[in-house]
N, C-alpha and C positions, 0 to 999 in steps of 0.2 A: 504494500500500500504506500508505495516510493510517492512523492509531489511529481507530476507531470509536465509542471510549469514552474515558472520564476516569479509571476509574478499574482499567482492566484492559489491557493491552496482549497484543494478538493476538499469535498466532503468526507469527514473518514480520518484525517492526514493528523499529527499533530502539529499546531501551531510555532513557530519560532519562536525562542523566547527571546522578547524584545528589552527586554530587560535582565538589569545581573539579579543571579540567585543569591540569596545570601541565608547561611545557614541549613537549621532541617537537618542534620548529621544523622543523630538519632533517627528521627522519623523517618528517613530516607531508609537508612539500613533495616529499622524492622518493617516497614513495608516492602520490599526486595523481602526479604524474607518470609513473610506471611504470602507474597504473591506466588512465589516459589514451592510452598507447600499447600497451598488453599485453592479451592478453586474460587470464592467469590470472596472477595475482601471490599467492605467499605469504610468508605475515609470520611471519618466524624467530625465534628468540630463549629464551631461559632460563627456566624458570619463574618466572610471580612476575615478570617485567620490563616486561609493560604492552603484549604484544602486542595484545591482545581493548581494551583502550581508544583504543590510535592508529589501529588498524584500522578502529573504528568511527567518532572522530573524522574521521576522512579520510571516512569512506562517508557522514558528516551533509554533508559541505563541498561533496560529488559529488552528494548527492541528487537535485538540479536539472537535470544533464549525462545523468539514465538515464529517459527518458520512461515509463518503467514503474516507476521508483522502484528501493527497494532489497529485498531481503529476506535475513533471517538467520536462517541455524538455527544452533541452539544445539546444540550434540553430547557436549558431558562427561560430561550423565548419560547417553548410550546408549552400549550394550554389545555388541548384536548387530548385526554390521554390514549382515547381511541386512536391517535395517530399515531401514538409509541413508532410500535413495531413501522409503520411507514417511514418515519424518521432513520430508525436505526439502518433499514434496509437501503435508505439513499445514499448514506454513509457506509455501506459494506459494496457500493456499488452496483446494487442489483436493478435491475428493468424495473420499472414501476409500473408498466401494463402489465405484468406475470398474471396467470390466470390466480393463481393460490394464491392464499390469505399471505397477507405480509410476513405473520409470524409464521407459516407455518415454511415459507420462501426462504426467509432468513434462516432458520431450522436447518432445514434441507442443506443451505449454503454452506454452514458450520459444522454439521457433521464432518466431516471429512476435512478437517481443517485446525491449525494450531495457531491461535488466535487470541489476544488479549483486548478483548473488547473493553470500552471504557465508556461509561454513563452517568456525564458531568452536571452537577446539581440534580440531583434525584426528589428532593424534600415537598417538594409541588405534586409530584407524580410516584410517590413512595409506591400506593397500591398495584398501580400500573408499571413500575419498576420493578417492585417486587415479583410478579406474576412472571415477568420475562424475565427475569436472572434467573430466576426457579427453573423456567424453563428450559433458557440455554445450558443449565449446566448440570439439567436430567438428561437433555437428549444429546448432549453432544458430551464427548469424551476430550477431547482438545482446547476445549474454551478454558479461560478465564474469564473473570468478570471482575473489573473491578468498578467500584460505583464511587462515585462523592455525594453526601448529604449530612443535611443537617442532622438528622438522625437517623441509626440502622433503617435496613429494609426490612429486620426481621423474619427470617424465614432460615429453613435449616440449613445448616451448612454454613450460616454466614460469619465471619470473621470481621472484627472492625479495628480501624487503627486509627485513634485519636488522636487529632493536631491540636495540640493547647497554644495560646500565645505567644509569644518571643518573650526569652526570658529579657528581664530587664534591670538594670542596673539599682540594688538597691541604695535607697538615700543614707546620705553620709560615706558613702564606702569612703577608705582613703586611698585605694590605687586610684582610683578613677576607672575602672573597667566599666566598659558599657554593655559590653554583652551583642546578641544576632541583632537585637532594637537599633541600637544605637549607630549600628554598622549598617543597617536597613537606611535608616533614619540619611546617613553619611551619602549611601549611595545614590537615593533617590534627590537628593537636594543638589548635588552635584549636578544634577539632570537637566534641574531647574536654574540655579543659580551657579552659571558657571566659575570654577574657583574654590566652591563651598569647600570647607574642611572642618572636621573636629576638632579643635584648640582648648587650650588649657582655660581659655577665655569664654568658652562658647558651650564646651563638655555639659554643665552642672544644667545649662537653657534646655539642653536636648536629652539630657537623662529625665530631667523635669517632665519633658514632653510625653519621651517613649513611655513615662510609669502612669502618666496621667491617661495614654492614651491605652493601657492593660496591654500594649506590647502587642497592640492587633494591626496585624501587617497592614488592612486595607485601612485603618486610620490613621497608623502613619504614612503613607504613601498622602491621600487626601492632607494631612496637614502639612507637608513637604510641598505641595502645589500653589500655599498660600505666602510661601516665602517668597513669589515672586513679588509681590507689594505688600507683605508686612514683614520686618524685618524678627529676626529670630526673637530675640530677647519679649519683642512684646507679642508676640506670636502663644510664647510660654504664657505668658502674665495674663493673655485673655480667653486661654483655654478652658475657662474655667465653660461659658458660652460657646461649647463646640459642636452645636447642632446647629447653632445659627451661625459658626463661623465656620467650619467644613463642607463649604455648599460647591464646592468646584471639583472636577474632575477632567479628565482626558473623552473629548466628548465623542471618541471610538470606544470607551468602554460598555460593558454592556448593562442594560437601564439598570438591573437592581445593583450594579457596582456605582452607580453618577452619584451619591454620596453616603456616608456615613446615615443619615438618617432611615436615605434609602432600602440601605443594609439593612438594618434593623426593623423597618417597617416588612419586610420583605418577610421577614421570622414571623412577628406577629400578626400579619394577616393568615399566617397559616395556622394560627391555632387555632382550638376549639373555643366559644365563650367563656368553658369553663375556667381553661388554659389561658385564655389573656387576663380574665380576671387575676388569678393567682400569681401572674404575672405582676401586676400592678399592686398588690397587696405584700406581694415578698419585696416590693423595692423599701420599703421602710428597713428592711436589714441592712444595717452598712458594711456587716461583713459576712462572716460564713452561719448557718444557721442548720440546728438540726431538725428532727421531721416532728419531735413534741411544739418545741419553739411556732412552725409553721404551721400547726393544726393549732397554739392556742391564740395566735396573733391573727391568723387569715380565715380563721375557720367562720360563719355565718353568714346569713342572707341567701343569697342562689349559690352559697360554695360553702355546703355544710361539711363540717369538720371530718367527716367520716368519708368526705371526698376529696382531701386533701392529697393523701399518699399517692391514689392511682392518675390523681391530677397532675401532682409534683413530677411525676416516671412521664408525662406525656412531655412535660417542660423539660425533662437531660435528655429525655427520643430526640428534640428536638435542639438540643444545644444549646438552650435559651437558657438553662441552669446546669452549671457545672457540679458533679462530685467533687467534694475538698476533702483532704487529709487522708492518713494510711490505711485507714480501712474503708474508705468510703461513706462514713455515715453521716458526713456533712456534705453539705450544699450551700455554694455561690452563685450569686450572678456577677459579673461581669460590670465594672464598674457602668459601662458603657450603657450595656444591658439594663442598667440596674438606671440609672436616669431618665430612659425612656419609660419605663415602666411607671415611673415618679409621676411624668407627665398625664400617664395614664390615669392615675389615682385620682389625680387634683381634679381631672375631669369628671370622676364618677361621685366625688363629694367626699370621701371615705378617709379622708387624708386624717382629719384631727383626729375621728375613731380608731384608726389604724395605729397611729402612732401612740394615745393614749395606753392603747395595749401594748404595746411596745416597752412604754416607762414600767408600765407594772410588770410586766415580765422581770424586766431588770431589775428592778426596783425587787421583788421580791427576792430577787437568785441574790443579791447586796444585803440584803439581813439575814439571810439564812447563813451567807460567809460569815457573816460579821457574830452572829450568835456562836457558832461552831468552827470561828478560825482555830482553834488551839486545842482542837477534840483529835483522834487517832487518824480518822479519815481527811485530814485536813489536804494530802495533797491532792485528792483525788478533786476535792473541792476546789480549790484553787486550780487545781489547770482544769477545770471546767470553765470557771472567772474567765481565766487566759485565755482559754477559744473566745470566746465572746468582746475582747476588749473591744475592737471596733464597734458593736453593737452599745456596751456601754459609756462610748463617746455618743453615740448618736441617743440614746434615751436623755440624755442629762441634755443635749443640744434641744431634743424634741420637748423636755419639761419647759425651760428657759424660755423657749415660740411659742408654747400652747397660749394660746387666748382662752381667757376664764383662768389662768393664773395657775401654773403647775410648779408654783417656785420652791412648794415644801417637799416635794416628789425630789426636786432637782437637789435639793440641801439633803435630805436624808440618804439619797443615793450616794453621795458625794460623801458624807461624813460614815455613811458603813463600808466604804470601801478603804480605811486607813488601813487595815493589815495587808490589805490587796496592794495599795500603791507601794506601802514599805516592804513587801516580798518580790515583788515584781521588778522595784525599781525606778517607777515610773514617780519619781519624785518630784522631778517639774511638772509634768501634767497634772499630779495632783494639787500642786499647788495652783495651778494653773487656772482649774474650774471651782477650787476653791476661793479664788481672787473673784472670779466672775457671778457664783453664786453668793458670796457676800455682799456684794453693792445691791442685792436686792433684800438684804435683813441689817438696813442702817441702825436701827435701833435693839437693844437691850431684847432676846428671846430666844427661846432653847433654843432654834436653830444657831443663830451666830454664835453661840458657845460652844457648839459641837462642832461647825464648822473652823473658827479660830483654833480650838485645839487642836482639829486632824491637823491644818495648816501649820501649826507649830509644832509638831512631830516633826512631819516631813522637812520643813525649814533646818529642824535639829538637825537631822540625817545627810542633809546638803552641808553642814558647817555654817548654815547662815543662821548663825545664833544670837542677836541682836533681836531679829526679826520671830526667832523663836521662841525666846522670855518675853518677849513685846506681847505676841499672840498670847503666850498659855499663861501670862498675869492678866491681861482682859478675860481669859475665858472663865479661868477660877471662881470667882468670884459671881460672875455672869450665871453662872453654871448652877452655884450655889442658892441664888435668888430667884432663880428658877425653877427648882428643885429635880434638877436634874442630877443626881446622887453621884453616878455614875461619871458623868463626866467629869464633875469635878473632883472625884476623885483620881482619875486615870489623868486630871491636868497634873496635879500633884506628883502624879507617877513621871509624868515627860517634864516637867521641869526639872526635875531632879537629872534627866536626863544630860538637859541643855546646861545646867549649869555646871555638871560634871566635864561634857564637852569644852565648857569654855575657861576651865580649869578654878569655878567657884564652888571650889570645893566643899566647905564648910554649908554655903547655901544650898550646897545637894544633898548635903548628909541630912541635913532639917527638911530640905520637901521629900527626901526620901521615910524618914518617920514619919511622918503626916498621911503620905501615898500608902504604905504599909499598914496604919490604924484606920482610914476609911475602907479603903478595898478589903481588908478583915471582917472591916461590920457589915459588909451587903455580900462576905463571902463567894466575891469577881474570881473566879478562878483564874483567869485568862490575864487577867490585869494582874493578879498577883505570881504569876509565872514571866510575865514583860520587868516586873521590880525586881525579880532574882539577877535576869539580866545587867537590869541599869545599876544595882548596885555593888554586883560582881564588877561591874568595871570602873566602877566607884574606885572601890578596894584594890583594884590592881594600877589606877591612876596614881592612888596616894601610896604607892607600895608597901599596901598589906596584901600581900600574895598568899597568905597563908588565909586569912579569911575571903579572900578572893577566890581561891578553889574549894572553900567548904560552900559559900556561898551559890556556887555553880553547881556543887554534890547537893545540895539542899534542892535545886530547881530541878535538877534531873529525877531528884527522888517523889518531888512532888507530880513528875509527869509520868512516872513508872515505868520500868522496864519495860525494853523492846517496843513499846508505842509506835504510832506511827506517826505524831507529830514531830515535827523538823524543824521549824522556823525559831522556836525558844530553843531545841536542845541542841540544833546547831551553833548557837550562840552561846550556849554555856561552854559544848565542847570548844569554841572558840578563845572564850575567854582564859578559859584554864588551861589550854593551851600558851598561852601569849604568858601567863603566870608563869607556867613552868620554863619555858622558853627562858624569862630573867632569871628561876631560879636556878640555869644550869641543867637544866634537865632536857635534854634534845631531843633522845629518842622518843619520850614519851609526849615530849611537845610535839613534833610532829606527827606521832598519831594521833595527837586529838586533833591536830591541822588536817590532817587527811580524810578524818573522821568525819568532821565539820565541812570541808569542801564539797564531800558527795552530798551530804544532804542538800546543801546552799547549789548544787546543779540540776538536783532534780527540782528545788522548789523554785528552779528560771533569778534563783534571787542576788542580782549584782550586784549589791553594796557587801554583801557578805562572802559571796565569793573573791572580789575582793579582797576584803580584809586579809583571807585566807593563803590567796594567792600572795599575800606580803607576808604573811608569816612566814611561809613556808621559802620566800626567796630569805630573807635574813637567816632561817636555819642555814639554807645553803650557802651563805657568806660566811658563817660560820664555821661552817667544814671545809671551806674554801673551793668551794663547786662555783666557781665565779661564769662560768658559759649557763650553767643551770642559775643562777643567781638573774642573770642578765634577762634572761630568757621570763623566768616568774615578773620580774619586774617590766616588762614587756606586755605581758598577757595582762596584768593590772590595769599598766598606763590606760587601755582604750577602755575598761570598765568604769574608773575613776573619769573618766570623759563625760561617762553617758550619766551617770551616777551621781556628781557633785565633790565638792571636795574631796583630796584623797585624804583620808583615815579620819574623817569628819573636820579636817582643820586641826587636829592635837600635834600640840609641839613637843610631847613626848614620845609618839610613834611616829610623830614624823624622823626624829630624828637617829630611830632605826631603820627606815625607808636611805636617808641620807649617807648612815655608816654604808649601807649593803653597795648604795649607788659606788663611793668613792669608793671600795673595795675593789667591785667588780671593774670599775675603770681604771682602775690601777692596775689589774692582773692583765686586763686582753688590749689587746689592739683597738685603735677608733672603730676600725673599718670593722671588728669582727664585732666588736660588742654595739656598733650599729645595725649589724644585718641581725643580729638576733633580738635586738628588741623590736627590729620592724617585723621581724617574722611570727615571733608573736603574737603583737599586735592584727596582724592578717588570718591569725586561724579563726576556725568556730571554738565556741563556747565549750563544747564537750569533747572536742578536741585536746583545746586547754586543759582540760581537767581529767584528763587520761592522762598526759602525759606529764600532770603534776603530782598525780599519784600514784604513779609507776615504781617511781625509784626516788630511792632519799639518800641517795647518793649527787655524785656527781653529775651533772647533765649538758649536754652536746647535741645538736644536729647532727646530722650526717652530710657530709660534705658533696657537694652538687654532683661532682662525676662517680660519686658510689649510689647513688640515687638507682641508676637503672637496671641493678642486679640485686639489687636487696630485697626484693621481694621471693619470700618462700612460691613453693609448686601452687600449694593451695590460693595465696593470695592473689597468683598471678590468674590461677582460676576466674576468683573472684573479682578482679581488677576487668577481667575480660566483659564478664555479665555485666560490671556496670555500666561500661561501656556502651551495652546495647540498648543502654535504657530500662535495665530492670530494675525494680523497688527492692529493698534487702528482702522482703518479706516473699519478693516472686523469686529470687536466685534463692531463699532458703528452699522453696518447694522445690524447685529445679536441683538443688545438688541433695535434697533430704537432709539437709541438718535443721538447727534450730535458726530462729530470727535472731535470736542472743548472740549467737555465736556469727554470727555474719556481721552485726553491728562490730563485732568487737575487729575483727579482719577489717571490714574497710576503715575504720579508728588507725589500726596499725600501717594499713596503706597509705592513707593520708601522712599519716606521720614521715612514715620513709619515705614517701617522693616528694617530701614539701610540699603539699598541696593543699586546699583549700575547700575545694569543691571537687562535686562526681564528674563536673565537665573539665575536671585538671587530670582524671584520672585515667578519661576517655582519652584525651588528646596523649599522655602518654603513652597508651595501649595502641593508638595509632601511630602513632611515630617507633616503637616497638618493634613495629611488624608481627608477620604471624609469626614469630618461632617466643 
């Protein structure tokens, strides 16, 4: 099915590609691969994400493998599905007076034939596509089929291979990596504005872009088009309006590609009523969402709760909702997605009901944390919190708008999420909406007392302690006249804290007896496990080490053996670690270091990892592991970034951070004791904390040209499946071990090649070669 001409391409033929390819590695290789062993595969995915080019890409690579070549019909402009089979048989070439039914013509054709048919945009004619894939690849032995749509064909045999969006650079990185977006983003502006380039001046505009744009090829390609009269920078700056400012296109493209909006409306005119409703009601989630969540938020009126499930599976058939996370039991839309949808809502009226549901949802999962943060089951609790934080920015956005006033909604959500922001991390943000939900309670009322306190926690925990006695001596008092017991007693507990931090010592010893005889008499379990804490490190500031580790033994024994709360007895084992550490005692200092660190990774918690990660570099300055020393201080530096001051602002731990520093720069080289704390600083988080609790020893990288042989038989196994795009959980089925044991192997590969990511592991598996 060779082009017959130069300057007209048959029906049937694939098209040139007029443009450069960028990216697709993955998806390229397991589709080649699925097409190789399946006889019908189709290609899933979003509008706008680049199925119909990797589809084809893949089918140019295969050409050779189909002794009759390829042929592709194009289907977006047909309408009437009765014409199916006419359509395809124009594009195999055949007579279109034949006496026989088209299909049964095309049939006949294909028997006898080895052939990789191709049926691009299916999602209009799913029923009538399906009937013919079925067909073709009952009656003929030679065929392939591969289809593009928005969602399967459904039918047996079928095989699907999902195009997700271009990965995209996340915000903040410090290399500056943009990823296939960014490189997308480079190519196509080029196109338009000739010259374009990605500069150091320009990166942060277009990374901006790609993430705003969910890294969807056809929306960056349309926002590249507008470069020719708005210049980048504010290009970024008015994305915010990019329905109404995405309106151009290449006017040879075909209609539902002329814009972004296009795209989108193109999806929802195919759904059911049910389906676009639910559509319009899941856009109030701002981030991923499970299937309780979406039955108690969207459920009533014509889309009764009990029709949510088989409604939500009609919406990922169709691409319109994405599966999120490892197992699958969450669900996205697409930021993009997820705005049209908005639009949708406002018009149906439903907006403020929707959203109301929304706060309460949150609203209620923010007291149940908040009642049961320091119970056994606390982590499980919390990284439920953690899935959700996008959703819990947009509940406290959506209290703050509501008309008819949802400002007490917006404050109590805010002030039960204090253990959530101090585990988490997220310590400007807390402070953040608690600045914003303050100016709406000017005056003297239990809210602003619960709010100023969480506020002054968090302030504590930053080092900003000026601002933190400021808050938690307004709340006391506030709190008190209000008869809010509770709070004021738990202020008493954080000011002891803050004055401890700011080395007033004596003032913390007095709010810490005060903290300790209210929280007694209402019997706070929770708050009197936070005082063991703050007064454990009380004790180890004013060096009484000795009552500083009975103190931490007192808090552990109140939380009972083998528990499963983390967040306090991390912090004991921290403290008394840091005790023994002064008192000479190393090995047992670092295993409470090490002890404390795993809990502080699994509960996501960065101030306290942290911490940990500075202890445990001073042990190693200690024993003069000065590469291992350089390296722990390294992995800190970018937490204490994100985090707030390092070791709260104390001039007496600071000035063990300072010995380790001059140590370690005194032992190594600029140049070496620079690439290890930037290398550091570039790993992931659990990364980090594998390889700080490995060895309490000495510690080293592996030098760049021993990188390429240090991996064992097994790992190069494994090194290979990731390559292909498998999840650890699909190469543990594939090799039969455990998901345990597969995390731990790519941990160790990462380590040894220096790398970062699954796509630093791939590119070394290709540059490899097969042996």
């Amino acid at each position: 099915m060779a082009a017959s001409g130069l300057t007209q391409r048959r029906p049937g033929d694939l098209p040139a590609e007029v443009s450069g390819f960028v990216g697709r590695r993955v998806e390229l290789a397991r589709l080649a691969r699925q097409l190789r062993s399946a006889r019908l595969v189709t290609v899933t995915g979003p509008g706008g994400v680049g199925k119909t080019r990797v589809a084809l890409r893949t089918a140019a690579r295969l050409a050779g493998e189909f002794g009759d070549g390829v042929c592709l019909a194009e289907l977006a402009g047909l309408r009437d599905p009765e014409l199916l089979p006419h359509t395809v048989a124009t594009c195999l070439g055949l007579p279109g007076q034949d006496a026989r039914s088209q299909l049964g013509a095309v049939l006949d054709y294909l028997r006898e034939r080895r052939v990789l048919l191709i049926l691009d945009t299916c999602e209009h004619l799913v029923d009538a596509c399906a009937s013919l894939a079925a067909a073709v690849v009952r009656e003929t032995a030679g065929v392939t089929v591969l289809a593009t749509s928005r969602q399967p064909l459904d039918i047996p045999g079928e095989h699907t291979c999902r195009i997700p969006p271009m990965p995209v650079p996340e915000a903040g990185s410090r290399d500056g990596a943009g990823g296939d977006s960014v490189e997308l983003f480079a190519q196509r502006a080029a196109a338009v504005v000739p010259g374009f380039a990605i500069t150091e001046a320009n990166r942060e505009d277009v990374a901006r872009l790609c993430r705003r744009l969910d890294g969807i090829p056809l929306a960056i390609e349309l926002a590249t088009v507008r470069l020719r009269a708005v210049p980048l920078e504010q290009l970024a700056s008015r994305l915010e309006d990019r329905f109404r400012l995405l309106t151009g296109s290449h006017r040879a493209a075909l209609p539902h590609h002329q814009t972004l909006r296009t795209a989108t409306e193109w999806s929802y005119d195919l759904c059911s009523p049910a389906e676009q409703l639910l559509w319009a009601r899941l856009s109030v989630f701002a981030g991923s969402f499970d299937i309780p969540a979406a039955e108690q938020v969207c459920g009533g009126g014509p889309l009764a709760r009990a029709d949510i499930l088989e409604t939500l599976i009609g919406l990922v058939d169709k691409s319109v909702v994405l599966r999120a996370g490892d197992n699958g039991a969450r669900y996205r839309l697409l930021d993009t997605i997820r705005e049209f949808g908005a639009e949708r809502l406002a018009e149906t009226g439903e907006e403020d009901r929707l959203r109301s549901r929304h706060i309460a949802l949150y609203r209620a999962m923010a007291d149940e944390f908040a009642s049961h943060s320091k119970e056994d089951d606390q982590l499980r609790r919390f990284q439920e919190l953690r899935r959700e934080h996008a959703n819990i920015r947009a509940a406290i956005e959506y209290a703050l708008a509501q008309p008819g006033g949802q400002d007490r909604e917006a404050a109590r959500l805010a002030a039960d999420l204090r253990a959530y922001w101090e585990i988490s991390g997220a310590l400007r943000e807390g402070r953040h909406w608690l600045a914003r939900i303050l100016e709406r309670f000017p005056g003297p009322s239990a809210e602003r007392a619960w709010l100023l306190m969480t506020r002054g926690v968090l302030a504590t925990l930053q080092g900003e302690l000026d601002d933190a006695v400021a808050d938690l001596q307004e709340s006391i008092p506030m709190a008190e006249a209000q008869g809010e017991v509770l709070a004021c007693a738990l202020g008493h507990a954080y000011l002891n804290l803050a004055f401890t931090f700011a080395g007033r010592y004596q003032e913390a010893a007095q709010a810490g007896a005060v903290a300790a005889e209210r929280l007694a008499l209402i019997d706070d379990f929770s708050g009197l496990a936070s005082l063991d804490i703050h007064m454990g490190y009380l004790y180890l500031l004013t060096g009484q080490l000795d009552r500083a580790i009975d103190r931490c033994a007192q808090g552990l024994r109140r939380l009972g053996a083998g528990g499963g709360e983390q967040w306090v007895r991390s912090y004991l084992l921290l403290i008394t670690g840091l005790a023994l550490f002064l008192q000479g005692k190393p090995e047992d200092s670092g295993l409470a270091a090490r002890q404390s660190l795993e809990m502080k990774c699994q509960l996501g918690d960065i101030v306290g990892t942290a911490y940990c990660l500075e202890m445990l570099a001073w042990l190693a300055a200690g024993e003069h592991g000065y590469e291992r020393t350089t390296w722990l201080l390294g992995a800190a530096d970018g937490l204490w970034d994100r985090a707030g001051k390092r070791l709260g602002g104390n001039a007496i731990l600071e000035e063990f951070h300072q010995q380790a520093v001059t140590a370690a720069r005194g032992a190594l080289n600029a140049e070496r004791y620079a690439a290890l704390r930037q290398d550091a600083g570039r790993r992931p988080l659990q990364q980090v904390v594998t390889l700080a609790t490995s060895d309490a020893g000495q510690f080293s990288l592996p030098a760049p040209q021993d990188r390429a042989g240090c991996l064992t038989s097994r790992e190069r196994e494994i090194a290979a499946r990731v390559s292909e795009g498998l999840s650890n959980r699909e190469i543990a089925q594939r090799l039969v071990i455990s998901k345990r044991t597969v995390d731990a192997h790519v941990e160790h590969i990462l380590a040894k090649l220096g790398a970062s990511s699954r796509v630093q592991i791939a590119n070394w598996v290709q540059a490899a070669g097969p042996d």
